[in-house]
C-alpha positions in Angstrom: 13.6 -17.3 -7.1 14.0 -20.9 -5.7 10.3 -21.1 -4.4 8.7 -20.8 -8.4 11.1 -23.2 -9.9 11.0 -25.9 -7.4 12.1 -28.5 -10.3 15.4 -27.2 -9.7 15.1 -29.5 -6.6 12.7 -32.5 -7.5 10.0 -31.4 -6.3 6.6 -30.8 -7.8 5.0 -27.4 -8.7 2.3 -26.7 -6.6 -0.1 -24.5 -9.0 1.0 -27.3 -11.8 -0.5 -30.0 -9.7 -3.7 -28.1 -8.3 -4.4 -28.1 -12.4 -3.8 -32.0 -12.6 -6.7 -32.5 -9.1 -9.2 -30.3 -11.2 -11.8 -32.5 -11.7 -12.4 -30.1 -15.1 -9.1 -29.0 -17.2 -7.9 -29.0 -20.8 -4.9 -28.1 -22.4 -5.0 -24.8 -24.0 -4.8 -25.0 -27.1 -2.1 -22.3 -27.4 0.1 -24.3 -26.1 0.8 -26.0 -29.9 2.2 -22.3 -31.0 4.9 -22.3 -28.2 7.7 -24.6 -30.4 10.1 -21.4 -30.9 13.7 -21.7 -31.5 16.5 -19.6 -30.0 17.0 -17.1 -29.7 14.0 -15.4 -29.6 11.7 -13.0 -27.6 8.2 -13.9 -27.4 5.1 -12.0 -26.0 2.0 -14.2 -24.6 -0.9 -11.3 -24.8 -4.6 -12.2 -24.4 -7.4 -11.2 -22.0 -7.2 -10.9 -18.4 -8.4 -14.4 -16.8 -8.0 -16.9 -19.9 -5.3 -19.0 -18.1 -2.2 -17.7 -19.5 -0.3 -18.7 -16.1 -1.8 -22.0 -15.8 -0.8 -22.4 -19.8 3.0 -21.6 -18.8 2.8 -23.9 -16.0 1.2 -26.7 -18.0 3.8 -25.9 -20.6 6.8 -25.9 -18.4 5.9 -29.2 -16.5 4.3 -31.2 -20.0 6.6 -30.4 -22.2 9.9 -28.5 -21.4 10.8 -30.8 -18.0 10.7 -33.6 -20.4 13.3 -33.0 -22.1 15.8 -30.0 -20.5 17.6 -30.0 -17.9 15.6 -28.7 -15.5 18.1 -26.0 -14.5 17.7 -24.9 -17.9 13.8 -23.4 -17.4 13.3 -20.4 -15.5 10.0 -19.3 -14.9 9.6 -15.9 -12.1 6.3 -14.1 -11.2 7.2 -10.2 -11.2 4.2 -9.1 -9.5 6.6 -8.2 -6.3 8.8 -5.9 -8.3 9.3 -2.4 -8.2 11.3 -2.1 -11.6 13.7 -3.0 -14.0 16.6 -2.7 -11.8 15.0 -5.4 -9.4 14.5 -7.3 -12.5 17.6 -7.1 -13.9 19.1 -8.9 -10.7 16.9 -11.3 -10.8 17.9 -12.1 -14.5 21.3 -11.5 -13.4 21.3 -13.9 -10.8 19.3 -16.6 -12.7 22.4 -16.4 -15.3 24.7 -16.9 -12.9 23.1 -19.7 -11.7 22.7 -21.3 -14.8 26.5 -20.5 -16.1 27.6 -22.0 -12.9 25.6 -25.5 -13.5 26.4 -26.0 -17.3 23.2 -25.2 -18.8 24.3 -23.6 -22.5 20.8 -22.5 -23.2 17.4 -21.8 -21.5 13.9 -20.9 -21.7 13.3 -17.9 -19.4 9.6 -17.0 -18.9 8.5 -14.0 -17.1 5.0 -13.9 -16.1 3.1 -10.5 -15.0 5.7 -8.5 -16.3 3.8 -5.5 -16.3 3.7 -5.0 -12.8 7.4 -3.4 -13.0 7.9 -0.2 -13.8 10.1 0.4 -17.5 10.6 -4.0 -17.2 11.7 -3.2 -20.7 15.1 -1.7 -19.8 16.4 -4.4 -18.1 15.6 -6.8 -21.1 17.3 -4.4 -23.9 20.2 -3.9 -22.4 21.0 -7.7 -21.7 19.9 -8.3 -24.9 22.0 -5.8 -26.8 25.0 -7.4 -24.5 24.6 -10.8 -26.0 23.4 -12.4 -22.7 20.4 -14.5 -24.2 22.1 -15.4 -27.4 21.1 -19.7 -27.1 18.0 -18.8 -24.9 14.0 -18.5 -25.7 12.4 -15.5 -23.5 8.5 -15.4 -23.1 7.1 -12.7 -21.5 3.5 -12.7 -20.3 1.4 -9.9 -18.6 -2.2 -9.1 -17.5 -2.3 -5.6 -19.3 -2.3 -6.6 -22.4 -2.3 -2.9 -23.7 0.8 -2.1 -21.9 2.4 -5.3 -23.4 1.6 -4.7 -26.8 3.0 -0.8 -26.3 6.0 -1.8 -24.5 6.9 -4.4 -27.2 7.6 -2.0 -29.8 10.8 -0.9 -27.7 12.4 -3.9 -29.6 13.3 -3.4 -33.3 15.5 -5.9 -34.5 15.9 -7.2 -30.9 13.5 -10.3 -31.1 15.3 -12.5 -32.9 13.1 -15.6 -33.9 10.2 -14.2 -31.7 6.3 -13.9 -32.3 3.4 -12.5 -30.7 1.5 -15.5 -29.3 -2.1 -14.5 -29.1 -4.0 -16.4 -26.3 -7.6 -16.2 -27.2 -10.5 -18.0 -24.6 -11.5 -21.7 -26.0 -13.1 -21.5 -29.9 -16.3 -23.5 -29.9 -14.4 -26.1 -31.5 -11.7 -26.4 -28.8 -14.5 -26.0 -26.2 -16.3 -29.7 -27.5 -12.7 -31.4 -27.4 -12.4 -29.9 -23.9 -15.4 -30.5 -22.5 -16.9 -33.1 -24.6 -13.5 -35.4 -25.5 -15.1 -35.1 -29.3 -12.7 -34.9 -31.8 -14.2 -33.3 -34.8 -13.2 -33.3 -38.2 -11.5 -29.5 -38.4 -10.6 -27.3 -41.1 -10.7 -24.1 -42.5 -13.3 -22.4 -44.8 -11.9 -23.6 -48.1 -13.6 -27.6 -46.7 -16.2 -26.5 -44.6 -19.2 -28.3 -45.9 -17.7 -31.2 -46.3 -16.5 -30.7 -42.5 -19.7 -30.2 -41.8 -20.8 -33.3 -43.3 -18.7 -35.2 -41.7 -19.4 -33.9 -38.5 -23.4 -33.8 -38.7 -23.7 -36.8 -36.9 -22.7 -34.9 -33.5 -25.6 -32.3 -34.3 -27.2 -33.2 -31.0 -24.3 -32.9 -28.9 -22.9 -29.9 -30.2 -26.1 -28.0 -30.1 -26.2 -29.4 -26.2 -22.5 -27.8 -25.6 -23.2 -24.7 -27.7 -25.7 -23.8 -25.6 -23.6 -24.5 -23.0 -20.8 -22.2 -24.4 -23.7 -19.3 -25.2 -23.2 -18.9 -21.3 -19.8 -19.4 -20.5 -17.5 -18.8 -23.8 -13.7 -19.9 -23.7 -12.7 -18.5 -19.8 -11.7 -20.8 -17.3 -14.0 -19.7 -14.7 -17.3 -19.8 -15.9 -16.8 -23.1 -17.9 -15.9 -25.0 -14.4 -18.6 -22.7 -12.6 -21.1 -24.4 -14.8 -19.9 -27.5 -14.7 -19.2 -27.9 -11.2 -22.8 -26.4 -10.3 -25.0 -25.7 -13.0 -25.0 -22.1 -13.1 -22.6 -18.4 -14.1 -23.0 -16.7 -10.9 -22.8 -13.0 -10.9 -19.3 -13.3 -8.5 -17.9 -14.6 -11.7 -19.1 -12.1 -13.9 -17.9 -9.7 -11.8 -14.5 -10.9 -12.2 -14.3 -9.8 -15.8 -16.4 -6.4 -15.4 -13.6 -5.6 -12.7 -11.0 -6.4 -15.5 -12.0 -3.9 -18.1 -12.8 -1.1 -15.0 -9.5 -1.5 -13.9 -7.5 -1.5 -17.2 -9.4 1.3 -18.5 -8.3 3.2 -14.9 -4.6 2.5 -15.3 -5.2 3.9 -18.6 -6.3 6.7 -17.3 -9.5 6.9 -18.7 -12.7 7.9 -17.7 -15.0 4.4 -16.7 -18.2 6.3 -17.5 -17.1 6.9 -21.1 -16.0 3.3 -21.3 -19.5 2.0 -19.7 -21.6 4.4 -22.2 -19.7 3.0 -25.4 -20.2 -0.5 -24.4 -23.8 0.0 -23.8 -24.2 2.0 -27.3 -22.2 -1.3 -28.8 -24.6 -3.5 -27.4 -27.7 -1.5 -28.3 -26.4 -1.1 -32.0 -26.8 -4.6 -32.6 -24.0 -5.3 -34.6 -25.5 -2.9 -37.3 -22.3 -0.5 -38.6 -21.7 2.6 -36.5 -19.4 5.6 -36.9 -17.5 6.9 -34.4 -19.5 10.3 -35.0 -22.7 8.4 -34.0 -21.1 7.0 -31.0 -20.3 10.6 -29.6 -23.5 12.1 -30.4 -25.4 9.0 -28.6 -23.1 9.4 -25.3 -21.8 12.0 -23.3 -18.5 12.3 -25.1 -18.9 14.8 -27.9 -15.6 14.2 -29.3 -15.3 11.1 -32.7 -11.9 11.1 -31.9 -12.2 10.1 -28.2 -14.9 8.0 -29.2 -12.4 6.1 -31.6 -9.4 5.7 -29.0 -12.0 4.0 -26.4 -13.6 1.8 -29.3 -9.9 1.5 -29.8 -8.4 0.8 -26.6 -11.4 -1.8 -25.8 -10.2 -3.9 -28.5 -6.8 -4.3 -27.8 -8.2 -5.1 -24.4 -9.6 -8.3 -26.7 -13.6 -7.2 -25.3 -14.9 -6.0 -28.7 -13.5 -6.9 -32.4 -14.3 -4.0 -34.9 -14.9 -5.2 -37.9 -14.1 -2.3 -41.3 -16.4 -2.9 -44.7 -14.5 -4.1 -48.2 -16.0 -3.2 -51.5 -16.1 -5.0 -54.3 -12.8 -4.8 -55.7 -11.4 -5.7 -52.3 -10.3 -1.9 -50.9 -10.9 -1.9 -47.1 -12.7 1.0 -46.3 -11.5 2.6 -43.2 -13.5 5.6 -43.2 -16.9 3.7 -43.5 -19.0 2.7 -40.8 -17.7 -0.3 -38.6 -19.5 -3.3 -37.1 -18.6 -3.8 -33.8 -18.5 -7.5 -32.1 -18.1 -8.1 -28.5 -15.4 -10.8 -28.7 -17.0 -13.7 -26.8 -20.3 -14.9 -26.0 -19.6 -14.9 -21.4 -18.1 -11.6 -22.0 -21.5 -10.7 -24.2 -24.0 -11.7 -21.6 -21.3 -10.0 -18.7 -21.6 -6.6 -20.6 -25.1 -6.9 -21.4 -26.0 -7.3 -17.3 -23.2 -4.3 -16.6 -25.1 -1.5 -18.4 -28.3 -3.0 -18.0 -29.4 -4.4 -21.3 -31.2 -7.3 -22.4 -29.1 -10.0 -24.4 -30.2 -10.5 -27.4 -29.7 -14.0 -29.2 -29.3 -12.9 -32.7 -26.8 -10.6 -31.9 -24.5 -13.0 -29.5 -24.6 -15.2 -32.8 -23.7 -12.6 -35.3 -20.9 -12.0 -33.1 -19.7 -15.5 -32.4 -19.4 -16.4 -35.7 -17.7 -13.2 -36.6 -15.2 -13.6 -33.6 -13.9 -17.1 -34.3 -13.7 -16.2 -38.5 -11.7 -13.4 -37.2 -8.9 -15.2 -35.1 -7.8 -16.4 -38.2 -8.6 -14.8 -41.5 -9.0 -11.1 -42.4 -12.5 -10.4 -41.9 -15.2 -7.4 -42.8 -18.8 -6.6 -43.9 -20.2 -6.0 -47.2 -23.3 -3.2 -47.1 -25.1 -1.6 -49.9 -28.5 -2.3 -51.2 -27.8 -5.8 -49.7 -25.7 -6.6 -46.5 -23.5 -9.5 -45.6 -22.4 -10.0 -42.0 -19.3 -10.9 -42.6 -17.0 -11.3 -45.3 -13.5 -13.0 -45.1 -10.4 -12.2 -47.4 -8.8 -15.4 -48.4 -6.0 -16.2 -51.2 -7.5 -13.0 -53.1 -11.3 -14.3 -53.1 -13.7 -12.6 -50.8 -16.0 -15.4 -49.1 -18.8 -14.4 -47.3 -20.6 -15.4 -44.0 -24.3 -14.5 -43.6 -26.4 -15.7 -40.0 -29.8 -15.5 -40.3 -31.4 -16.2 -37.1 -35.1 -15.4 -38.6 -37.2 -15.7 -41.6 -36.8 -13.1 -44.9 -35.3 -13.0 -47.8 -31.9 -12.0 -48.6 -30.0 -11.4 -52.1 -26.8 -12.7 -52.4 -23.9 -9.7 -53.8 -22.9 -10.7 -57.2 -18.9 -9.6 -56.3 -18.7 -12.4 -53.8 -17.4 -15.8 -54.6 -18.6 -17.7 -52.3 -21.3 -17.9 -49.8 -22.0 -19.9 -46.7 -25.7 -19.0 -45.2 -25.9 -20.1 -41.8 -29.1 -20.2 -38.7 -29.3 -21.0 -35.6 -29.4 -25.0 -36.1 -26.5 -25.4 -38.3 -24.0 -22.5 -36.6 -23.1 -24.9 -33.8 -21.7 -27.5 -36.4 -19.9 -25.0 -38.6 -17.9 -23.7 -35.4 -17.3 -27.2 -34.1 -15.7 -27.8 -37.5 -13.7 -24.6 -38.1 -9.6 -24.1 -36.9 -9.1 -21.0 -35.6 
């Protein structure tokens, strides 16, 4: 417990100050959603290998060191636990600790929780006996699935708590990063004036969005290509390795999972059922078809998107357009079941990834399509990318339209909040 909060004793964190020598690193972004009150129980979910640890560690040594008592922040890796009774001495032994030194209240983070077994148990119980009633608790883990299941096993035990959702870098964030450009940013409602304002960057953005076409928001390809020019196929492996080993702990079957993912990439982005999924693969059954279309998404590698008609019903039982959720992850899935990338699609899907992080989103289809539409303050706004020439007709229900290509996409992401 002493060796991962070595601030106890005035010394530095050593993963905290391997970030600061990086010749490339950021702050996430996510770390301006981490103001949270006591008491409260907080999740961090996201995908495998965005930098959720480095974003605690960031957070604990920018931030909370600043201005606690540095007794008063507990941070403990449980990837060497068996299960919530080991857990529950460690909590036990941190409380001691901190009764016996004065601290009142504290901010307890527990990183790769899901590697012990029913971790859950040893958090209810000490919650339901009052023992984090001044404290903030954020709980972090690689299997995100598992997280988000487990999490339901607190009703009205959360107090002030959220879900904070750690998505890779939005293009937006990715130019600040990378580029120390700060945009003017917004949401839909001012977007062409955004884009106005931020047309004079058209060259540099178009540089970094091709940049971003290869790497998306993850750590490791973004340093990978700038630190040598290239996304090696190591790295990529990375991230296949992820979903592989999720989908096994899941207990389901990695052939399914690769034959859905190729039928999601050959689709296009054009709406599919999950009856047309089973009868192009080897699984038979819509249902299971569903749960792995499901499961994938709550993994954050695909976004599914449902259509809306007209008058603004969402209609579940309608074909759905299906997004891989990131443009590295895209071109990864595309070289794991052996398909060519196709640039149209990786824009569709770009565009319809970031709009969803932070409105509700959907399609329109009937005689005319509309890639995506987005739900905002009762008014349905929609979002067409056209990557080549033809004609389109604009629906008559929608109240808004934004038409976007391939030479104005990279300033409308740059000047969108997500």
């Amino acid at each position: 417990m002493e060796s991962q909060n070595p601030w106890w004793y005035n010394e530095g964190d050593p993963a905290y100050e391997r970030w600061k020598r990086s010749p490339v690193r950021w702050i996430p972004p996510i770390l301006r959603d981490f103001e949270v009150e006591p008491f409260s129980l907080n999740f961090l979910v996201g995908p495998r290998q965005v930098g959720k640890t480095t974003a605690l560690k960031i957070f604990i040594n920018e931030n909370l060191l600043r201005r606690l008592n540095p007794k008063a922040v507990f941070y403990f890796s449980c990837e060497e636990l068996l299960d919530f009774k080991e857990l529950g001495e460690v909590l036990d032994n941190y409380i001691r600790f901190r009764d016996a030194n004065g601290v009142r209240g504290s901010w307890i983070i527990l990183d790769e929780i899901t590697f012990v077994d029913e971790w859950y148990r040893a958090l209810k119980r000490r919650i339901d006996d009052e023992m984090f009633g001044r404290d903030v608790l954020i709980i972090s883990g690689s299997a995100s699935i598992e997280l988000l299941r487990a999490k339901e096993s607190f009703p009205g035990r959360r107090g002030k708590g959220k879900d904070l959702i750690f998505y890779p870098l939005s293009f937006s964030d990715y130019v600040s990063a990378i580029k120390g450009i700060e945009l003017s940013k917004g949401g839909l409602e001012d977007i062409e004036a955004l884009m106005g304002a931020n047309a004079v960057h058209r060259d540099v953005l178009e540089e970094a969005f091709n940049s971003y076409l290869m790497t998306g928001g993850f750590p490791i390809p973004i340093v990978e290509l700038l630190s040598t020019g290239k996304v090696s196929f190591e790295s990529k492996k990375v991230y296949i390795d992820w979903i592989k080993n999720d989908f096994l702990k899941l207990r389901r079957s990695e052939g399914y999972m690769k034959e859905i993912l190729a039928y999601i990439v050959k689709s296009r982005a054009s709406p599919v059922s999950w009856l047309s999924i089973a009868k192009e693969t080897s699984i038979n059954s819509p249902h299971t078809a569903q749960a792995y279309v499901e499961d994938l998404e709550r993994l954050f590698v695909i976004k599914v998107l449902n259509l809306i008609t007209p008058d603004s019903k969402v209609a579940h039982r309608k074909n759905k357009k299906i997004h891989i959720a990131d443009p590295f992850l895209y071109g990864t899935v595309c070289e794991y079941v052996r398909a060519t990338p196709l640039i149209d699609t990786v824009l569709e899907s770009t565009v319809a990834t970031h709009l969803s992080r932070r409105y509700n989103t959907f399609y329109w289809r009937n005689r005319s399509e509309v890639d995506v539409v987005v739900m905002k303050d009762g008014r349905q706004i929609g979002i067409e990318v056209k990557t080549f020439a033809g004609s389109w007709t604009r629906p008559r229900h929608l109240d808004k339209v934004i038409v976007l290509d391939r030479d104005n996409i990279p300033v409308f992401l740059g000047s969108l909040i997500v």
